[in-house]
C-alpha positions in Angstrom: 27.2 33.2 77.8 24.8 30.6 77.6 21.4 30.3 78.6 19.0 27.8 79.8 16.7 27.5 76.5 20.2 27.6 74.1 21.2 24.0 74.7 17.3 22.7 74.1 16.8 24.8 71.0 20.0 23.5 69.3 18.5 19.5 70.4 15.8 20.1 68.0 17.8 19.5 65.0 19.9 16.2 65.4 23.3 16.4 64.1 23.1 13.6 61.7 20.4 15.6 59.4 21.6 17.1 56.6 21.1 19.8 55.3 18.1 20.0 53.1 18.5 20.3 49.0 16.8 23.0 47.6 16.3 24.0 43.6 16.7 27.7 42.4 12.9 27.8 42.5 13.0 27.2 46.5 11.6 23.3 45.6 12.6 20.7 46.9 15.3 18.7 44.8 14.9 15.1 43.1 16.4 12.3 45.1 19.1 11.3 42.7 18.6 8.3 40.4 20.0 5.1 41.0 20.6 2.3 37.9 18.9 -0.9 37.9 20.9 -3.8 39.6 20.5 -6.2 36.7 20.9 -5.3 33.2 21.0 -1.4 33.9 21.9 -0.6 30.6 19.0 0.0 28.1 19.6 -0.5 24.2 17.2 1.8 22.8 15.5 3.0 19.0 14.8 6.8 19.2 12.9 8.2 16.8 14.8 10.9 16.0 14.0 11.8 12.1 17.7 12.1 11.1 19.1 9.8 8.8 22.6 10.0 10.4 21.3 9.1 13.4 19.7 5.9 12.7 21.3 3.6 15.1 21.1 2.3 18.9 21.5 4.4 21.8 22.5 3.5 25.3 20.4 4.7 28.5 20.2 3.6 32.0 17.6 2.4 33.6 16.8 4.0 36.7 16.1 1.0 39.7 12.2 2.9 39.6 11.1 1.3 36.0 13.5 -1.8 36.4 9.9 -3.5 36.1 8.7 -1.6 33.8 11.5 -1.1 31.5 11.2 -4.8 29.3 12.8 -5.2 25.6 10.1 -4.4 22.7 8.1 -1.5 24.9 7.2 2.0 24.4 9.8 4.9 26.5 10.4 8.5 26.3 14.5 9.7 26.4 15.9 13.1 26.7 17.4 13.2 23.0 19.5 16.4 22.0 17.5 18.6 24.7 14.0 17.3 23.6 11.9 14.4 25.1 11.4 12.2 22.3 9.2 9.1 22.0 11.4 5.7 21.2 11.5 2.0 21.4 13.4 -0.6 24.1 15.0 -3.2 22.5 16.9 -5.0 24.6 19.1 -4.6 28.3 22.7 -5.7 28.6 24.7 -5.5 31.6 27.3 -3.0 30.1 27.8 -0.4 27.3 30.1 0.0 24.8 29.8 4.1 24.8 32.7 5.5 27.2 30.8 8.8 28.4 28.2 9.4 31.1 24.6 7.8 30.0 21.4 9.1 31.0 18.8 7.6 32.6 15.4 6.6 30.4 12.9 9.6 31.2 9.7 7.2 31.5 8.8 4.3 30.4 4.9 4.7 28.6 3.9 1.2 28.5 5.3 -1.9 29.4 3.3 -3.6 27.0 5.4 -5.4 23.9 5.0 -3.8 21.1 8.4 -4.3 18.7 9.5 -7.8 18.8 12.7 -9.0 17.6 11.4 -10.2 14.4 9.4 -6.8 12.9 12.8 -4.6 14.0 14.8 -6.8 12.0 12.4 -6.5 9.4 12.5 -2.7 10.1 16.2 -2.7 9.5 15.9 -4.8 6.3 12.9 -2.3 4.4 14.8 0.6 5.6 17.6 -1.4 3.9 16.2 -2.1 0.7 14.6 1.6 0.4 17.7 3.7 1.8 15.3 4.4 4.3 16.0 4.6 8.3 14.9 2.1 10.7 12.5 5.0 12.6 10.8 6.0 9.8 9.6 2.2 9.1 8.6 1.4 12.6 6.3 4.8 12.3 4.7 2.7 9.4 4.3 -0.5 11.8 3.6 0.2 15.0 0.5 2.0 15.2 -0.3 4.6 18.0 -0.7 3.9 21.4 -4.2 3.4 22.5 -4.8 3.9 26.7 -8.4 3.0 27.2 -8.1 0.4 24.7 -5.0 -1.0 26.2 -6.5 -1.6 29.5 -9.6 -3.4 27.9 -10.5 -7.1 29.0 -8.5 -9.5 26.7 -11.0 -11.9 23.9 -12.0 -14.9 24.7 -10.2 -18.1 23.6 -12.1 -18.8 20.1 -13.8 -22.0 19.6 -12.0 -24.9 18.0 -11.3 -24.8 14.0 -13.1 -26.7 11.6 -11.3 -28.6 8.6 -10.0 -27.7 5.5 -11.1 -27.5 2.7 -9.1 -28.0 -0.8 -11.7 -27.7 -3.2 -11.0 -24.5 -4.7 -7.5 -24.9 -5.0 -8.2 -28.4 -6.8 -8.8 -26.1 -9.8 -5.5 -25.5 -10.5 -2.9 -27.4 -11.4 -0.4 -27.8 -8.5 -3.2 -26.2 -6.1 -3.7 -28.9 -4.1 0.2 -29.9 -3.6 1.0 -26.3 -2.8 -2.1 -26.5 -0.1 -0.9 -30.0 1.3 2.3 -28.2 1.7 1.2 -25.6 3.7 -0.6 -28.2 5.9 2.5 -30.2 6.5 4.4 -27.4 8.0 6.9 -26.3 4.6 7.2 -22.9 3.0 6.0 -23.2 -0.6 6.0 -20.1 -2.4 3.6 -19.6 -5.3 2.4 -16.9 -7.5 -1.3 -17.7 -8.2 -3.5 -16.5 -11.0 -6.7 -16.9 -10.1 -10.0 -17.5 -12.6 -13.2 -16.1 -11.7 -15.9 -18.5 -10.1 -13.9 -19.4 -7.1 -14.1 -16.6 -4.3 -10.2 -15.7 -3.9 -10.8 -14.7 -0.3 -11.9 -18.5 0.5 -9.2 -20.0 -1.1 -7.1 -17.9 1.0 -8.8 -18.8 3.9 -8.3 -21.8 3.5 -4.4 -21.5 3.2 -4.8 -19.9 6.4 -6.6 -22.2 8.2 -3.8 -25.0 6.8 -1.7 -22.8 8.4 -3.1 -22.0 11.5 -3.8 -25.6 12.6 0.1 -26.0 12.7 0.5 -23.6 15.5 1.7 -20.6 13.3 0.1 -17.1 12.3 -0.6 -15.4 9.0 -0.5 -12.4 7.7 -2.7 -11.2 4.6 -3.3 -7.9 2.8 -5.5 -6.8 0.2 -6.0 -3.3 -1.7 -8.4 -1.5 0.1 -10.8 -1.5 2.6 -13.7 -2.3 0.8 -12.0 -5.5 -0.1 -11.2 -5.9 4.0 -14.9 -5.6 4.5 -15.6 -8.9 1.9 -12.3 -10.8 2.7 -13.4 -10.6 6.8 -16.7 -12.1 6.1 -15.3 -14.9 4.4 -12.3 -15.5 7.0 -15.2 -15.3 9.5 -16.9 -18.0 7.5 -14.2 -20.3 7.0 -12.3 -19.7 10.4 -14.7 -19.5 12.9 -15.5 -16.3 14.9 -12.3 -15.0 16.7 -9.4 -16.6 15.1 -8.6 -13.4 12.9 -8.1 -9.5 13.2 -8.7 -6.8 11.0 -5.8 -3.9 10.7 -6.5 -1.2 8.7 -5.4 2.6 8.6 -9.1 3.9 8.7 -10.5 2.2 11.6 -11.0 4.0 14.8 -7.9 4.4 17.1 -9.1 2.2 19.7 -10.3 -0.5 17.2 -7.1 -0.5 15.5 -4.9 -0.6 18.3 -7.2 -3.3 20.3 -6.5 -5.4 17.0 -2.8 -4.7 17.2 -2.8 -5.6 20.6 -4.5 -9.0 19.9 -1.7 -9.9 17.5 0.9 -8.5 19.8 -0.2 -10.6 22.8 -0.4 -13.7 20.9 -4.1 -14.0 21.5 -5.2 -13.9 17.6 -2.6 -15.5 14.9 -4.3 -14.2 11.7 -4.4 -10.4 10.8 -6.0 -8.9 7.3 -5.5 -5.6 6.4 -3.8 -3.7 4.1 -0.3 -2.3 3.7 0.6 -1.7 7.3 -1.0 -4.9 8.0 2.2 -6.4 6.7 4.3 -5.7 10.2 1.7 -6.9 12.6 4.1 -9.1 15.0 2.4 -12.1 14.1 4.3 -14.8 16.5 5.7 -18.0 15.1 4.2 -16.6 11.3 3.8 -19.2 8.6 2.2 -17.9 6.1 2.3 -13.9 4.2 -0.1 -13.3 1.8 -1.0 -10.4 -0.8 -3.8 -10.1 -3.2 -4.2 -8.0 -6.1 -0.4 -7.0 -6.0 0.1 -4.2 -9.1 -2.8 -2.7 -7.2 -1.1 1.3 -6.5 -2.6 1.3 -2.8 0.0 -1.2 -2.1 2.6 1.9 -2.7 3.2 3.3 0.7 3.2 7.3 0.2 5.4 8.1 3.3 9.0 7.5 3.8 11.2 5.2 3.1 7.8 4.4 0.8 7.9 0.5 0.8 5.7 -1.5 -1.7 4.0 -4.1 0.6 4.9 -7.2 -1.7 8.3 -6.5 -1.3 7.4 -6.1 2.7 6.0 -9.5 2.9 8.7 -11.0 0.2 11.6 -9.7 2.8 9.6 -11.3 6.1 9.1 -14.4 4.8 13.0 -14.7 3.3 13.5 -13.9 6.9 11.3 -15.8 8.9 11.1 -18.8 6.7 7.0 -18.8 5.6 4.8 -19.6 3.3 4.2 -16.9 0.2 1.2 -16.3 -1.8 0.9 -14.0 -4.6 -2.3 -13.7 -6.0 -4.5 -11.9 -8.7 -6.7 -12.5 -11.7 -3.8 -11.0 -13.7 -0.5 -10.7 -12.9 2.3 -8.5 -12.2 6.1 -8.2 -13.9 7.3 -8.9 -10.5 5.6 -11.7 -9.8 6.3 -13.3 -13.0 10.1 -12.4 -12.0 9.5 -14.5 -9.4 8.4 -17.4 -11.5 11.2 -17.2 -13.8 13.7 -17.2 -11.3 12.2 -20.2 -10.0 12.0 -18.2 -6.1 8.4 -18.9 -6.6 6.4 -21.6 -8.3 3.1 -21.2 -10.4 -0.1 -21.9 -9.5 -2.7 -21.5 -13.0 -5.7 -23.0 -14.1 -5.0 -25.4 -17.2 -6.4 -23.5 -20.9 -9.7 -25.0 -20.7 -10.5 -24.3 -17.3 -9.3 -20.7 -17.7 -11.2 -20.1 -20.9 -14.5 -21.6 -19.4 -14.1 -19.3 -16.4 -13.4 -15.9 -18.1 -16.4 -14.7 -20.2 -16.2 -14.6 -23.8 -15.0 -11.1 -25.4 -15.8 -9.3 -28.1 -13.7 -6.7 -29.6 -15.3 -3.2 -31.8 -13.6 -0.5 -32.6 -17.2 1.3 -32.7 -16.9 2.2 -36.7 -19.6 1.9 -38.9 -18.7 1.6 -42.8 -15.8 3.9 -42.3 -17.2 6.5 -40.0 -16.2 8.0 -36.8 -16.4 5.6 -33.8 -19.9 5.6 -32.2 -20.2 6.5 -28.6 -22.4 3.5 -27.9 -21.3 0.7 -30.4 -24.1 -1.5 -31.7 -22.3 -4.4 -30.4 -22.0 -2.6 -26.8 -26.0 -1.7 -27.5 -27.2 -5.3 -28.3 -25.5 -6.6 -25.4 -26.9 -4.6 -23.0 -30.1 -4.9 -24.4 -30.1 -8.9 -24.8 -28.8 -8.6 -21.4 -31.5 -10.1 -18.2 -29.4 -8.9 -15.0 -27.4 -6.6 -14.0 -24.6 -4.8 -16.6 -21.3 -3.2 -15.3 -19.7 -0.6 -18.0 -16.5 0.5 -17.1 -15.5 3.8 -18.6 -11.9 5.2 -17.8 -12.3 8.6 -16.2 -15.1 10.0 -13.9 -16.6 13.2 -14.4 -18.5 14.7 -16.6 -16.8 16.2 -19.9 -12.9 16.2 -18.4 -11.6 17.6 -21.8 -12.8 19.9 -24.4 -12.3 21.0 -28.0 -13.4 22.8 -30.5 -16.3 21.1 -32.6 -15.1 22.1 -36.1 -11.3 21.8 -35.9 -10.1 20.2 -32.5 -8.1 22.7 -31.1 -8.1 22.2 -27.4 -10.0 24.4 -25.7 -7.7 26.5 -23.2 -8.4 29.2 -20.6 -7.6 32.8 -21.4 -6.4 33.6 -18.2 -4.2 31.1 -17.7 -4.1 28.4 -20.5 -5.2 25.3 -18.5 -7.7 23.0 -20.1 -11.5 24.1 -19.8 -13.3 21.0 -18.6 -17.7 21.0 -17.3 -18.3 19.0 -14.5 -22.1 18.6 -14.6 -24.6 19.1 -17.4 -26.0 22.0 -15.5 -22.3 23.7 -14.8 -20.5 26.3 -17.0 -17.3 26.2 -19.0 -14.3 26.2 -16.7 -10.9 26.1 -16.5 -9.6 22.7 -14.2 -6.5 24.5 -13.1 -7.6 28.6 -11.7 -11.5 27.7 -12.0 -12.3 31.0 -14.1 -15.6 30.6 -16.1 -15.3 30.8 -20.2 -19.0 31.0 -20.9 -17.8 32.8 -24.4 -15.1 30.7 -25.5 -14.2 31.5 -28.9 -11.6 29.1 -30.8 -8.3 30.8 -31.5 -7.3 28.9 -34.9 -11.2 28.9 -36.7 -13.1 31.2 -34.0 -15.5 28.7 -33.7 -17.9 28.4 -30.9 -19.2 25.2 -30.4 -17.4 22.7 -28.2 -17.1 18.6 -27.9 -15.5 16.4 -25.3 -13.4 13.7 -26.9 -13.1 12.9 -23.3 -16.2 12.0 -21.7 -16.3 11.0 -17.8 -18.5 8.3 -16.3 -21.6 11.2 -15.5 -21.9 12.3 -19.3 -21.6 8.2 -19.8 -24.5 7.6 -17.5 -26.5 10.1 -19.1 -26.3 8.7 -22.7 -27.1 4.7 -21.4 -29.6 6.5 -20.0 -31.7 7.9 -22.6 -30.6 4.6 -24.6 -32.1 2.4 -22.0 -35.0 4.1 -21.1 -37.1 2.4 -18.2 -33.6 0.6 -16.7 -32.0 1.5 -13.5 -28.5 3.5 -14.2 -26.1 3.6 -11.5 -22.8 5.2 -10.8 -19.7 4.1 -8.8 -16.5 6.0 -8.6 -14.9 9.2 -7.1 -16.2 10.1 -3.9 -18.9 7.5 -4.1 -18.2 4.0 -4.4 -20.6 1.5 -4.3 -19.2 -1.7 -2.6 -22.1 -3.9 -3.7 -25.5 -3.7 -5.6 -28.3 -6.2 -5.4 -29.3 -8.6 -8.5 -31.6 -7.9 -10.9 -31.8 -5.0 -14.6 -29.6 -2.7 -13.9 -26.6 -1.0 -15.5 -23.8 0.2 -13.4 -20.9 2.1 -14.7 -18.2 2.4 -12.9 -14.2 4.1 -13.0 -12.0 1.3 -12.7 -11.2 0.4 -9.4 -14.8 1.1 -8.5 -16.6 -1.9 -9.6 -19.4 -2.5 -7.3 -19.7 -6.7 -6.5 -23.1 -8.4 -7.2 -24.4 -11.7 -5.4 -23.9 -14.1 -9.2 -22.0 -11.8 -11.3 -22.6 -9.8 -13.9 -24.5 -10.8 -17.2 -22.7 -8.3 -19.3 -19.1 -6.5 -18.9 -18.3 -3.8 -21.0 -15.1 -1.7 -21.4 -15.3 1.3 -23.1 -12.8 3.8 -24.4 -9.8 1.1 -23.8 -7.3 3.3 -26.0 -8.2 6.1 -23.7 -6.5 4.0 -20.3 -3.4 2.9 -22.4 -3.0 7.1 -23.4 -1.5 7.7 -20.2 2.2 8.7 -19.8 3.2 6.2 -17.5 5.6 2.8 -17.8 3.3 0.8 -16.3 0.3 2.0 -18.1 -0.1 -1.7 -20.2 0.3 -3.7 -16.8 -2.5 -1.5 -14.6 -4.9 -1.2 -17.6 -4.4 -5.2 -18.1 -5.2 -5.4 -14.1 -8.1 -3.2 -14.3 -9.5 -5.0 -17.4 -9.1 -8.7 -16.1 -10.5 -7.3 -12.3 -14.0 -5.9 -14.3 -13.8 -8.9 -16.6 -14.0 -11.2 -13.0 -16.9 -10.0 -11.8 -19.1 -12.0 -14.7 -21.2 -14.3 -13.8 -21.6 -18.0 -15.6 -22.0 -17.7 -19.3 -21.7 -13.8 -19.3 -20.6 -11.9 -22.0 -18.4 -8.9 -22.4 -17.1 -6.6 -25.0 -14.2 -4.2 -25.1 -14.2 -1.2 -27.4 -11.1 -0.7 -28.4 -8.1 -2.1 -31.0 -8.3 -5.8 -31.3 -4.5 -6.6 -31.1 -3.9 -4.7 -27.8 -6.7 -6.8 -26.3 -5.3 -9.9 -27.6 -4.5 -11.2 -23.7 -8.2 -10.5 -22.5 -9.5 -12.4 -25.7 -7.1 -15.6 -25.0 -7.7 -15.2 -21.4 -4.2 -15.4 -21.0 -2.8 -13.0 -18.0 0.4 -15.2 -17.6 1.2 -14.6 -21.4 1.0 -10.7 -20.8 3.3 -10.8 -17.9 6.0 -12.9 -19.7 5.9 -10.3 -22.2 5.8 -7.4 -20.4 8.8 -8.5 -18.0 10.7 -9.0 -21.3 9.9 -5.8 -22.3 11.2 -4.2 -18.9 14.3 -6.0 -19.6 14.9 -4.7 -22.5 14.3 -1.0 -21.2 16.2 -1.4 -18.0 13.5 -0.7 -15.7 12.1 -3.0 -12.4 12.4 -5.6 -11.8 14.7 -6.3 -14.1 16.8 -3.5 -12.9 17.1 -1.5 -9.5 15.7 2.3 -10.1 16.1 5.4 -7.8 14.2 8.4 -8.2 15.7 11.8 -5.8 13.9 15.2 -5.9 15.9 18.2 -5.0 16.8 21.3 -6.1 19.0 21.7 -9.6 22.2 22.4 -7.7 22.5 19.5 -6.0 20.9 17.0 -8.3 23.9 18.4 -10.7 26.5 17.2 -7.9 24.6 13.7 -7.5 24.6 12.5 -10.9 28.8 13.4 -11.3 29.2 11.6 -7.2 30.4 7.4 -8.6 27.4 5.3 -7.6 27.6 1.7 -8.6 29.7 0.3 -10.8 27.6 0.2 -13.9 25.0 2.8 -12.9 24.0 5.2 -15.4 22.6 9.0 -13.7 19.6 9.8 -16.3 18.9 14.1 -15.5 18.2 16.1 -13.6 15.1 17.0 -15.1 11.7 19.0 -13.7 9.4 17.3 -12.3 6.6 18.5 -13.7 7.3 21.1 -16.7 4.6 23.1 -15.6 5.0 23.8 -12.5 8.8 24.8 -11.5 8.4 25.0 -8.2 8.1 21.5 -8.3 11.5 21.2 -8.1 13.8 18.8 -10.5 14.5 15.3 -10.5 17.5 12.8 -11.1 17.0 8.6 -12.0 19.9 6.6 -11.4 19.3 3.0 -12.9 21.4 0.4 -12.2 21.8 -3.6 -12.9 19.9 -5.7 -9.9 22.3 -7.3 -8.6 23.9 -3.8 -7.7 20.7 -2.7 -6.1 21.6 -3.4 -2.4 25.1 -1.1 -2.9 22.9 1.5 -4.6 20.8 1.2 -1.4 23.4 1.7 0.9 24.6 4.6 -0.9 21.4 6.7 -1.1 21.4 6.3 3.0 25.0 7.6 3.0 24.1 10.6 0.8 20.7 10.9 3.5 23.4 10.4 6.5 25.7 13.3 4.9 23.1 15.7 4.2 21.2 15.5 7.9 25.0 15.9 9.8 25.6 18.5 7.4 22.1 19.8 8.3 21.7 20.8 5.0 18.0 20.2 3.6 17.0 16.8 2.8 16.8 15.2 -0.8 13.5 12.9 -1.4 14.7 9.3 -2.2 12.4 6.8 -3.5 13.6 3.0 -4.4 12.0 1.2 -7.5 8.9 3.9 -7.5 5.9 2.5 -9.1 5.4 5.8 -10.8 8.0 8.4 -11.5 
């Protein structure tokens, strides 16, 4: 039976409605997602973190972010059951993979971040350090920055001034390598530079060559207090707004503001330091790098890169300009030279011995005594001195190493036999490794009591100028405070190296103290960094200084001839004959015993030679072990590719990773 209010009930629900979609939590379901009509398919870098993984994945793009979605922005993607953060790279109209795609989950900015040109550079470091192509784009892309990526965009600078040759006129092919650069070509040069002309304005200069052809630079340098002085001279030379500065310890938004710039193609000319080196400079004619053996240039995180051979690889790749520069110079970059890759730029003899100061060696004895703390030669120096005096003296700290007084037996802790060190005059005895006081220490060989440091760290230093200088200004630069500058006038400075405070006109003395104490260190490289620590403190004389090195007379042979090229020629020889960079590729892998023991019976190359597995550090085990496989260079690449393979295996194996580093500057 019907009724009269049936038939109007049922009208109020049309018959063409379907039925609504509900989710298991009584929701109401997502519409579902339809693919873009052009180019649906997205090509995409995830950042995953496994090596065996490190290649492109196909998504779709749903027809909501078609917009949004463009080639070199930032996206999320579901990636094995996790969002994950990744890259777009580009959008074809069909996929290779056979199975069902899914659809990008958001894109985060549609602002370009990874052009074409820094991924394949991406996919060459990664390459060249059997790294993966995620882990190097975490070292170049910086993070994402909201607030500072809606600010308003700079102003157009004003309009550059002329260059400038004259400090490249000082060396011989200078100018031809500068008129190069102005005319468009790539010359590549390895520069030593003398002290007198400012490095950061002959650089500058390069880059304002450059920039007036319509391309970009890129330049990096140490540290950031060398960021600070090289951005007041771009300023200078370039004209407000026609550079950036990138650098790891500015603020977030600063940094990615700067990034931005670059990546926008409002600025052409970025400084910074190592990540500085994949800023996607557009149209880039010009990579720079100053002070190259410097160990900041060392990137500590994975595939750990060295930014020379960063910049080297970009401009093989985009066809630029190449300057290598320091006051001394580098086995690699003398490599370079010899293979004729790069050309040399150097001051002729005379100009180079006029510019550096004038050294005198001591060993400190006096008629067959032990060395003297201060020399007399050191003392007359400093007192004959008007300005300001830099001393640089090898290790900070106080008294960093002690022994007993009567027969040198190094004084160890009783609790755990580390070395007992004092860190102020006022502290006690104490051992550097658990920190236990030895207020009673009592030799074990003589049971003598009284203690000396044959190690004596820039504060005890400071104290003894001191009270040999009374009335003159003694300053300290190193550890936790380093001085960038100090002003003119009587005072000594001693500094660790690396520390060196600048002064406006130089310094009237330089000394080096304790110079066999730098070359005691167990390290391959010790010669070369002590070399470019010396000739650094030995460039920041003034006109007519003088300077004296305490130390043995024929080890100092290339500071007293002034003669950094003549070092490098014989230390690259020397690395030739030892089989180590650059003469020969050298990887370094940290495990555990068991597998090392595998990986050095596995056939690398064909004329590598495994050297281990041996602990990494003897006293500590938990340190794990290490294996060096060494091969010829021109087997480096295959060598390469078969440390990713062994990375590859291990991640789809999930078994726990191995530590690979590539031509390690230390190891």
């Amino acid at each position: 039976m019907t009724t009269d209010e049936g038939p109007e009930q049922l009208a109020l629900v049309p018959s063409s409605s379907p039925p609504t979609r509900t989710s298991r939590k009584g929701k109401p379901a997502k519409a579902a997602q339809e693919p873009a009509g052009s180019r649906p398919v997205a090509r995409v870098v995830v950042d995953s973190g496994l090596a065996h993984l490190d290649r492109l994945f196909d998504y779709l793009v749903p027809d909501t972010l078609d917009d949004a979605a463009v080639p070199g922005c930032r996206i999320k993607v579901r990636f094995a059951g996790r969002l994950v953060d990744g890259f777009l790279v580009e959008r074809v109209e069909a996929s290779e993979h056979t199975g069902k795609l899914a659809f990008l989950a958001k894109v985060v900015s549609s602002e370009v971040v990874l052009t074409p040109a820094v991924l394949a550079l991406a996919h060459a470091v990664g390459d060249r350090y059997a790294g993966t192509t995620g882990d190097v784009l975490r070292l170049a892309i910086p993070p994402r920055h909201a607030r500072a990526e809606r600010a308003a965009r700079p102003p157009a600078p004003a309009a550059l001034p002329d260059v400038d040759d004259a400090d490249w006129r000082a060396y011989e092919h200078g100018a031809s390598f500068l008129e190069a650069v102005r005319s468009g070509d790539a010359p590549r040069a390895v520069w030593s530079a003398v002290p007198g002309h400012d490095p950061a304005r002959a650089v500058a200069q390069a880059v304002l060559a450059t920039v007036q052809q319509d391309r970009g630079a890129v330049v990096c340098v140490p540290d950031v207090r060398d960021v600070e002085r090289w951005d007041a001279m771009f300023t200078a030379v370039l004209g407000e707004g026609h550079h950036v500065v990138l650098t790891a310890a500015q603020e977030p938004a600063e940094r990615w503001r700067a990034f931005l710039a670059i990546a926008r193609g409002d600025v052409r000319v970025v400084l910074g330091t190592r990540g500085a080196a994949y800023a996607p400079v557009s149209d880039l004619g010009l990579v720079a790098i100053w002070d190259d053996g410097d160990d900041l240039f060392a990137e500590p995180r994975a595939p750990y890169p060295h930014t020379r051979e960063v910049l080297l690889l970009r401009a093989a790749a985009e066809r630029t300009a190449v300057i290598i520069g320091g006051y001394a110079r580098t086995a690699e970059g003398q490599s370079l030279v010899e293979s004729r890759w790069c050309r040399e730029v150097v001051a002729d003899r005379s100009t180079r011995r006029d510019a550096w100061p004038q050294l005198e060696v001591t060993d400190g004895v006096v008629d067959g005594s032990a060395p003297a703390r201060l020399p007399r030669e050191v003392f007359g120096a400093i007192r004959r001195a008007d300005g300001a005096v830099l001393v640089q003296v090898p290790r900070r700290g106080y008294r960093e190493s002690l022994s007993c007084q009567a027969c040198r037996h190094p004084a160890r802790c009783r609790a755990c036999q580390g070395p007992l060190v004092q860190t102020s005059a006022a502290a006690p005895i104490a051992c550097r490794w658990c920190g236990t006081p030895d207020p009673d220490w009592r030799c074990p060989e003589c049971h003598g009591t009284r203690l000396r440091a044959p190690v004596v760290g820039a504060l005890r230093t400071a104290e003894e100028f001191a009270r040999a200088f009374p009335g003159t200004e003694v300053v300290t630069s190193g550890g936790a405070t380093v001085r960038g500058s100090v002003p003119p006038g009587r005072v000594i400075v001693l500094a660790t190296p690396g520390a060196e405070p600048h002064v406006d006109g130089g310094y009237d003395v330089v000394v080096l103290m304790d110079t066999w104490l730098m070359l005691s260190r167990d390290d391959v490289r010790v010669e070369e960094e002590s070399h470019r620590r010396w000739f650094n403190a030995l460039a920041l004389a003034g006109p007519d200084a003088r300077a004296v090195a305490v130390g043995e007379t024929a080890v100092l042979q290339a500071l007293v001839r002034a003669d950094p090229v003549g070092f490098a020629t014989r230390e690259l020889a020397s690395r030739a004959e030892t089989h180590l960079p650059p003469a020969a590729r050298l990887a370094v892998v940290d495990g555990p015993d068991d597998v090392l023991e595998s990986l050095a019976e596995r056939t690398w190359t064909p004329h590598a030679e495994p050297l281990g597995p041996v602990p990494v550090d003897p006293r500590d085990p938990s340190a794990g072990n290490r294996l060096i496989v060494r091969t010829p260079r021109r087997e480096g690449t295959q060598l390469a590719t078969d440390l990713r393979a062994l990375a590859a295996e291990r991640s789809a194996a999930k078994l726990p990773p191995v530590r690979i580093q590539v031509d390690p500057m230390r190891f």
